[in-house]
The first five atom37 places (N, CA, C, CB, O) and aatype in JSON, in Angstrom:
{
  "aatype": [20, 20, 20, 20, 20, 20, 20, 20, 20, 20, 20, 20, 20, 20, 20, 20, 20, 20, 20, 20, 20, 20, 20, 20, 20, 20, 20, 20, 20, 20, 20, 20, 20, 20, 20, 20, 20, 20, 20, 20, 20, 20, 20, 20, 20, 20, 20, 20, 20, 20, 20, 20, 20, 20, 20, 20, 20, 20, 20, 20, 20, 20, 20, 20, 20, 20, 20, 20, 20, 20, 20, 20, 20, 20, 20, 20, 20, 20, 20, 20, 20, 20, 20, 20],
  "atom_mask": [
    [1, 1, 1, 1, 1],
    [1, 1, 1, 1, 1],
    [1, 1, 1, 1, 1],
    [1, 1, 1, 1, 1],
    [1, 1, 1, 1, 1],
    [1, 1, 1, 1, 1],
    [1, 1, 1, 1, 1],
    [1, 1, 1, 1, 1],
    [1, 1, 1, 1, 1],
    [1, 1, 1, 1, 1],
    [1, 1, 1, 1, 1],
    [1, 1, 1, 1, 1],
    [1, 1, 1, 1, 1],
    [1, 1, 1, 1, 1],
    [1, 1, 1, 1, 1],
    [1, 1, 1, 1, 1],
    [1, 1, 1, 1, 1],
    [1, 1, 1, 1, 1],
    [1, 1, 1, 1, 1],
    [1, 1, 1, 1, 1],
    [1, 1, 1, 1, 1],
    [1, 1, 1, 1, 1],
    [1, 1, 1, 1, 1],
    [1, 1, 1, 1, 1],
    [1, 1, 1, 1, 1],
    [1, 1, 1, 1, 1],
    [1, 1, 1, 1, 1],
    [1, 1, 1, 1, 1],
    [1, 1, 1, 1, 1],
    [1, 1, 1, 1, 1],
    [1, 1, 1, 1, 1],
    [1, 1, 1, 1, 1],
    [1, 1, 1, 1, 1],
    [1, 1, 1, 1, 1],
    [1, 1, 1, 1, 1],
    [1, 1, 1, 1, 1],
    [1, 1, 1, 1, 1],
    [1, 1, 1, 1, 1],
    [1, 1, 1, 1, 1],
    [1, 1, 1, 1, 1],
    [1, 1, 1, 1, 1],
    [1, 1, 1, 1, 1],
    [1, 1, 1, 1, 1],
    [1, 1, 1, 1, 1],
    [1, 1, 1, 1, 1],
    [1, 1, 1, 1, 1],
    [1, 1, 1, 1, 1],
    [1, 1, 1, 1, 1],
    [1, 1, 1, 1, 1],
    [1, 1, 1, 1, 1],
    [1, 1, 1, 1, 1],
    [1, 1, 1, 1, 1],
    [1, 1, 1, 1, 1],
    [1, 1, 1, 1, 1],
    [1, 1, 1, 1, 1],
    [1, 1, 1, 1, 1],
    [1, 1, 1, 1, 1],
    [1, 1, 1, 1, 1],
    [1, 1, 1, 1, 1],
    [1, 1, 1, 1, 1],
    [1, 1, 1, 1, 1],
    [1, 1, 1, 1, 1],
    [1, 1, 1, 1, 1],
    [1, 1, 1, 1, 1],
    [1, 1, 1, 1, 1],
    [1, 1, 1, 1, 1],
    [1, 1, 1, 1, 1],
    [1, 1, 1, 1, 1],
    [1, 1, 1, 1, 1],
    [1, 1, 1, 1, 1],
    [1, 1, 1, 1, 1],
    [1, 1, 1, 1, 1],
    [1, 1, 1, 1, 1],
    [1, 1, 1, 1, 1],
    [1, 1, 1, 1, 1],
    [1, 1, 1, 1, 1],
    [1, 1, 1, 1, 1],
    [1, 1, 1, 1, 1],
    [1, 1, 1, 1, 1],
    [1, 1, 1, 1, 1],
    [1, 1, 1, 1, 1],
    [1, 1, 1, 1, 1],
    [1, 1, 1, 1, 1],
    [1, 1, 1, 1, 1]
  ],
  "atom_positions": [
    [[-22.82, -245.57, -31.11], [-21.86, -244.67, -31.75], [-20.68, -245.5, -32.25], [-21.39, -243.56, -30.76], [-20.27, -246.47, -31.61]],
    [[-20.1, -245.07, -33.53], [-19.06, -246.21, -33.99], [-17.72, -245.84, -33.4], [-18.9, -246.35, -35.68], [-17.35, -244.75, -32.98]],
    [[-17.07, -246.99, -33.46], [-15.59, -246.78, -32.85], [-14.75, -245.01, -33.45], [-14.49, -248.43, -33.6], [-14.11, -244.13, -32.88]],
    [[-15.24, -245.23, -34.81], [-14.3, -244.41, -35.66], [-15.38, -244.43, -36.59], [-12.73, -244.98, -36.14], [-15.72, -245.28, -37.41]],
    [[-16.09, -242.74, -36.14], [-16.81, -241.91, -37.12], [-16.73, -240.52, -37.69], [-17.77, -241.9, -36.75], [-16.14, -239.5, -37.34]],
    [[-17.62, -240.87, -38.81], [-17.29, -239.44, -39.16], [-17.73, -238.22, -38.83], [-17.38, -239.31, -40.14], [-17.56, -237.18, -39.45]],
    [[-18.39, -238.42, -37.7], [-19.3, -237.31, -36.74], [-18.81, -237.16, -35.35], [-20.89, -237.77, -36.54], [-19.48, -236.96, -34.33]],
    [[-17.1, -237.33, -35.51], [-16.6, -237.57, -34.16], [-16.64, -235.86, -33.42], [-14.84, -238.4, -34.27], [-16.67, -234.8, -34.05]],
    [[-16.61, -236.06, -31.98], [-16.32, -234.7, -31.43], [-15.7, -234.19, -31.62], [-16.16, -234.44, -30.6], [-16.03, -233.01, -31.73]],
    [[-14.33, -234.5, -31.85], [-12.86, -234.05, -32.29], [-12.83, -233.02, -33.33], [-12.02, -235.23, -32.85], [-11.93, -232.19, -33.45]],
    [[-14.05, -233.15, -34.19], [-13.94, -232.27, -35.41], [-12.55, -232.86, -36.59], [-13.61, -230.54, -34.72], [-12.14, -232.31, -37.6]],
    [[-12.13, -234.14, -35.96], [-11.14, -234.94, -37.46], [-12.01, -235.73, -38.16], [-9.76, -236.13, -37.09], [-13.08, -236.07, -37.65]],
    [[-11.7, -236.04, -39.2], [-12.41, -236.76, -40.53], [-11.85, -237.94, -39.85], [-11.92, -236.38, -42.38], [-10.96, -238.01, -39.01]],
    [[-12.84, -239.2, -40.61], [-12.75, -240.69, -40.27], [-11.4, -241.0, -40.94], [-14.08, -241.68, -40.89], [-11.77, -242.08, -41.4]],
    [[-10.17, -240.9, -41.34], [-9.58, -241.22, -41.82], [-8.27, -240.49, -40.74], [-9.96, -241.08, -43.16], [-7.28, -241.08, -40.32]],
    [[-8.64, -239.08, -40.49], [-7.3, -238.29, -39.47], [-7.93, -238.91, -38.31], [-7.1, -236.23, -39.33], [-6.97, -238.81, -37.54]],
    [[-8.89, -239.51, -37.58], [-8.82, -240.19, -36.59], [-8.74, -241.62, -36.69], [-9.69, -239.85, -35.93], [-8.31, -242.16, -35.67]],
    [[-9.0, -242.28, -37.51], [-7.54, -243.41, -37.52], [-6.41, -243.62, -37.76], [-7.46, -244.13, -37.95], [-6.0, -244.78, -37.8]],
    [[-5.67, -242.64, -37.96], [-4.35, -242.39, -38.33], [-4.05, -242.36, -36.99], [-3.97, -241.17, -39.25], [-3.42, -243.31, -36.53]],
    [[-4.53, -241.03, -35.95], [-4.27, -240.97, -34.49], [-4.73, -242.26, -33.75], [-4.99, -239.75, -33.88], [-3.94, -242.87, -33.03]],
    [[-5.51, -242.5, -33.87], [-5.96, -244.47, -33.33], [-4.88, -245.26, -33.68], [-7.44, -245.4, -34.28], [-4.77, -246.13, -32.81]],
    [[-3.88, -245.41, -34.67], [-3.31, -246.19, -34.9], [-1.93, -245.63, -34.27], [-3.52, -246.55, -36.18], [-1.14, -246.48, -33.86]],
    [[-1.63, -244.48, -34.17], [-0.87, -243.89, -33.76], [-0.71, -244.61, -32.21], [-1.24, -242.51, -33.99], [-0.1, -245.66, -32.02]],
    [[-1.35, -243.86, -31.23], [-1.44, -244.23, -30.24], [-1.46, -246.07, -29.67], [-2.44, -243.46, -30.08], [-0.9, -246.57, -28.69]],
    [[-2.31, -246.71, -30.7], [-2.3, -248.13, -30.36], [-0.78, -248.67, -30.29], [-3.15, -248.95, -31.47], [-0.35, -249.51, -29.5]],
    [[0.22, -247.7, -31.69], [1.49, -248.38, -31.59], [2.37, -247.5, -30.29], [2.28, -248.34, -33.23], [3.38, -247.93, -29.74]],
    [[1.78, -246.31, -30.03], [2.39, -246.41, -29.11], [2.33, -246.96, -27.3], [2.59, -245.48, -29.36], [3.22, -246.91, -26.44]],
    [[0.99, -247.46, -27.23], [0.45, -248.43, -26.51], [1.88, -249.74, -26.29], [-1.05, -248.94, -27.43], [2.63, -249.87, -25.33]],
    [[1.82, -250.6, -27.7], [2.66, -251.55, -27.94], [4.18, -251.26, -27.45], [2.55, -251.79, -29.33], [4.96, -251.91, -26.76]],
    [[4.24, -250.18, -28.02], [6.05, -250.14, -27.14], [6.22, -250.01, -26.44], [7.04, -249.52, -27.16], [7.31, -250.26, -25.93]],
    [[5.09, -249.45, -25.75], [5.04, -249.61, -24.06], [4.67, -250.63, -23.42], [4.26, -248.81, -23.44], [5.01, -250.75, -22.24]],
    [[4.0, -251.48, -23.97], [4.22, -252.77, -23.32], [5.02, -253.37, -23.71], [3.39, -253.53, -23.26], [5.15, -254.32, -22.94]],
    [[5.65, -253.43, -24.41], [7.32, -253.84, -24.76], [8.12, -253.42, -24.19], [7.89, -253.58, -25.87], [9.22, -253.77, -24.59]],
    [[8.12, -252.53, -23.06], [9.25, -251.14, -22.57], [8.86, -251.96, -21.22], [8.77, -248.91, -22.8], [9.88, -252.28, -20.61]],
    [[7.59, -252.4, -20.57], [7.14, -253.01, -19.54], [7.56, -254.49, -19.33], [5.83, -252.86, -19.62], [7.97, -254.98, -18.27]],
    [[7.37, -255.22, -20.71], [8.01, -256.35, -20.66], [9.43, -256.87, -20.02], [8.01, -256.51, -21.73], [9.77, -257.63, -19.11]],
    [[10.07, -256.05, -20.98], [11.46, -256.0, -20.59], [11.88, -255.63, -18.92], [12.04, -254.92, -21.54], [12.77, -255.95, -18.14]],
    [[10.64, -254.76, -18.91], [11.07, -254.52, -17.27], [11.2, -255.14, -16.22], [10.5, -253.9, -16.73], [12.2, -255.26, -15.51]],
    [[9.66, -255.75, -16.05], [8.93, -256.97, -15.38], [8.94, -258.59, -16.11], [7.35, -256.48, -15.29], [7.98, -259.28, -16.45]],
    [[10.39, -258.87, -16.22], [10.37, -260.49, -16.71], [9.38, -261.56, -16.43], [11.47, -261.11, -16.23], [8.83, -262.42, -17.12]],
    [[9.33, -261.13, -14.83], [8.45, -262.21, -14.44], [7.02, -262.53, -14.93], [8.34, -262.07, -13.23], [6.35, -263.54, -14.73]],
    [[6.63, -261.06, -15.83], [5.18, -261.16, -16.49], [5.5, -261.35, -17.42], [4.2, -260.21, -16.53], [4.41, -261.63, -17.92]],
    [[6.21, -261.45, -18.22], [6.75, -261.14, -19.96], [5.99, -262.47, -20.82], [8.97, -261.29, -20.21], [6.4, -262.67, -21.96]],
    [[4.87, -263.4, -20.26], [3.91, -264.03, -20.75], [2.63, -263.67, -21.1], [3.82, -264.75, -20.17], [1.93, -263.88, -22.09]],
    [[2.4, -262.72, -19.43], [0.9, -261.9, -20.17], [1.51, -260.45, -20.83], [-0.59, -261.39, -18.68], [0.76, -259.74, -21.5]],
    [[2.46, -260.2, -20.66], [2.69, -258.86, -21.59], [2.82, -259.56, -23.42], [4.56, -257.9, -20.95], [2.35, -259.05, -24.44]],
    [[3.39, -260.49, -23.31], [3.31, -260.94, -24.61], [2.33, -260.88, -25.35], [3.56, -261.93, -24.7], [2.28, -260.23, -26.39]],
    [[1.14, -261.81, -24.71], [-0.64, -261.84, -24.47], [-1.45, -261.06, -24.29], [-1.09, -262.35, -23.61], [-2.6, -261.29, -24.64]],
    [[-1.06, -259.83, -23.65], [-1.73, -258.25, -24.06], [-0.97, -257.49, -25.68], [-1.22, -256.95, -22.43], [-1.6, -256.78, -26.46]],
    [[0.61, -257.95, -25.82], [0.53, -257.16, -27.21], [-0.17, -258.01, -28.3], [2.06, -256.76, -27.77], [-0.64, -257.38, -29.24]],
    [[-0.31, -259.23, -28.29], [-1.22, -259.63, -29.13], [-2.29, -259.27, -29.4], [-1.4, -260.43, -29.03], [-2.65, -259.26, -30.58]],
    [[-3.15, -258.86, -28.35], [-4.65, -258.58, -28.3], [-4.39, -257.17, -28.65], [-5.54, -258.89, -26.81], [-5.38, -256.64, -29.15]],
    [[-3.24, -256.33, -28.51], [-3.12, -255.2, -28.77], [-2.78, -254.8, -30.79], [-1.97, -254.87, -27.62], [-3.11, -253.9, -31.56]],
    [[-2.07, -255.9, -30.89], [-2.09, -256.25, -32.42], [-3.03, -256.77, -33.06], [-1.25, -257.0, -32.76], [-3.05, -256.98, -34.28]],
    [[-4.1, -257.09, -32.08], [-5.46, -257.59, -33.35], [-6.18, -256.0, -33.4], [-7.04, -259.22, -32.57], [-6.44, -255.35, -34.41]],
    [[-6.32, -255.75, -32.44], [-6.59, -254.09, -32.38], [-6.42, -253.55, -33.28], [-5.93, -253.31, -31.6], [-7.32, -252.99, -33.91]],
    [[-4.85, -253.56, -33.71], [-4.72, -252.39, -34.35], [-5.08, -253.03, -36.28], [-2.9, -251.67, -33.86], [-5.2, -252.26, -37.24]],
    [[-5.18, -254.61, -36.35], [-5.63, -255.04, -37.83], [-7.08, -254.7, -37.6], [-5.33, -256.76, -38.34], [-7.35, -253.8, -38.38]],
    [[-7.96, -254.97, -36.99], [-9.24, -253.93, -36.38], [-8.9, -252.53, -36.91], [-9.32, -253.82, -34.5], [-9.33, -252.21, -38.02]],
    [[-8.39, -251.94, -36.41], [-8.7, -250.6, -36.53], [-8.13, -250.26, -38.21], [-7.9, -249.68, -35.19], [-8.61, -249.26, -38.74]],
    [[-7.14, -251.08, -39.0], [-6.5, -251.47, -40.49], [-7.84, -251.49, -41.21], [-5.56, -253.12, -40.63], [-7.99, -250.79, -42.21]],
    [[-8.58, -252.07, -40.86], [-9.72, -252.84, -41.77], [-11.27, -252.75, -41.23], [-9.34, -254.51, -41.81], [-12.11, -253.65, -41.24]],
    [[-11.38, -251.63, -40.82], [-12.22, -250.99, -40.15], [-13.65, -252.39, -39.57], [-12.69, -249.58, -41.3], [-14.88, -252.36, -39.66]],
    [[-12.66, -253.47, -38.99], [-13.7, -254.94, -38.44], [-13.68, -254.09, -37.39], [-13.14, -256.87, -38.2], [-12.63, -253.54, -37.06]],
    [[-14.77, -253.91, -36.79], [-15.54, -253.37, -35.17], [-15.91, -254.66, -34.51], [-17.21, -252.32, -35.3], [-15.88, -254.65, -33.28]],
    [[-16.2, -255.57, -35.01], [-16.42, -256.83, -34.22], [-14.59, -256.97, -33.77], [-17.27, -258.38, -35.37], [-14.07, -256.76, -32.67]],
    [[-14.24, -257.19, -34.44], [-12.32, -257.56, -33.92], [-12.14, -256.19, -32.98], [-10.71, -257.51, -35.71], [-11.39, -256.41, -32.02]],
    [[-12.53, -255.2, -33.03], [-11.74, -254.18, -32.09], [-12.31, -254.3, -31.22], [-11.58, -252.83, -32.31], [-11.66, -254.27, -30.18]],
    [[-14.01, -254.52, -31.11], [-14.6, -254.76, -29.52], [-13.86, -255.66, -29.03], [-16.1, -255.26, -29.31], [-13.24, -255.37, -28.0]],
    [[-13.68, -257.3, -29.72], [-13.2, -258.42, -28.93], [-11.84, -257.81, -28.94], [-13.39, -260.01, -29.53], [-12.0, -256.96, -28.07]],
    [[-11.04, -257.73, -29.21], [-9.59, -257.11, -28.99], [-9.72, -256.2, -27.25], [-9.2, -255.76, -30.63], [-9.33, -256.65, -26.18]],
    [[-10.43, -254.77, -27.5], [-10.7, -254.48, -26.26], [-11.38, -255.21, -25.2], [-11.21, -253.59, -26.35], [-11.12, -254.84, -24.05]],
    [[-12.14, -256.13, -25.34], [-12.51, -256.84, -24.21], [-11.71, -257.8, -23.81], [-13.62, -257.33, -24.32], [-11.74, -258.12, -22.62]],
    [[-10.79, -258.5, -24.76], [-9.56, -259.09, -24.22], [-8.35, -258.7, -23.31], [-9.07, -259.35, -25.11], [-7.71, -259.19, -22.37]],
    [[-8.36, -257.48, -24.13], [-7.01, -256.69, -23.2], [-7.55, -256.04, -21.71], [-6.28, -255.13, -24.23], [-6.99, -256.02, -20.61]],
    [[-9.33, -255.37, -22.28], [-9.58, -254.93, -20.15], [-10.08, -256.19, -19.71], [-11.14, -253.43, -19.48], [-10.96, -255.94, -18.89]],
    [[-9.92, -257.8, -19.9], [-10.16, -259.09, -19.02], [-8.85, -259.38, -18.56], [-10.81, -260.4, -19.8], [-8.71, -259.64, -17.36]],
    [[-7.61, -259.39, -19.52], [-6.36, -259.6, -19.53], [-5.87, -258.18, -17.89], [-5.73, -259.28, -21.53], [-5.1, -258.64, -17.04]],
    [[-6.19, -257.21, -17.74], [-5.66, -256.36, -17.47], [-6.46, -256.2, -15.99], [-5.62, -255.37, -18.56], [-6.07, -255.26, -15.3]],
    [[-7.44, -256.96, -15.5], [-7.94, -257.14, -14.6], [-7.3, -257.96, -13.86], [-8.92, -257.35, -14.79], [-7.04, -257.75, -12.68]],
    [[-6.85, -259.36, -14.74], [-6.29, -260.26, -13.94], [-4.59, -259.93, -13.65], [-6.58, -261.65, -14.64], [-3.85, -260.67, -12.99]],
    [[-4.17, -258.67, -14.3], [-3.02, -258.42, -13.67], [-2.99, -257.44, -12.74], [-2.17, -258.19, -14.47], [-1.9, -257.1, -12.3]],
    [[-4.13, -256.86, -12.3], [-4.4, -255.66, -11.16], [-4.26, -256.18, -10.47], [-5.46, -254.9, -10.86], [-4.54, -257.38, -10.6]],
    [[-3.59, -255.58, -8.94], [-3.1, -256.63, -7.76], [-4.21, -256.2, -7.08], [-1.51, -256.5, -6.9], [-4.46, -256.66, -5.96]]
  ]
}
């Protein structure tokens, strides 16, 4: 099933569900920006998750599915090694 189709459950067209995909990804980002700031002492891998969170969202720009898988598999490898 594709990341972003036009046979989604949602009943939105491929275009109103990447608008909300992109939506959400940026608001993903300010929240790890809102986290950063919080937790200094991580503010290297938070840096390093919004990156992977910004290839994401040129992924989800340019409808590359190879870049959004590796994007998501970066950020849940990244996000493992910060689970205590």
């Amino acid at each position: 099933m594709p990341l972003i189709g036009s046979d989604s459950p949602s009943g939105f067209s491929k275009e109103e569900n990447k608008i909300l995909a992109l939506q959400n990804v940026s608001r993903l980002n300010q929240r790890i920006g809102f986290l950063a700031r919080e937790h200094v002492a991580e503010l290297g891998e938070m840096r390093l998750l919004q990156t992977y969170v910004n290839s994401l969202t040129l992924g989800l720009k340019t409808d590359n599915v190879p870049q959004m898988k590796s994007a998501l598999s970066s950020v849940r490898n990244l996000l493992k090694t910060l689970d205590p």
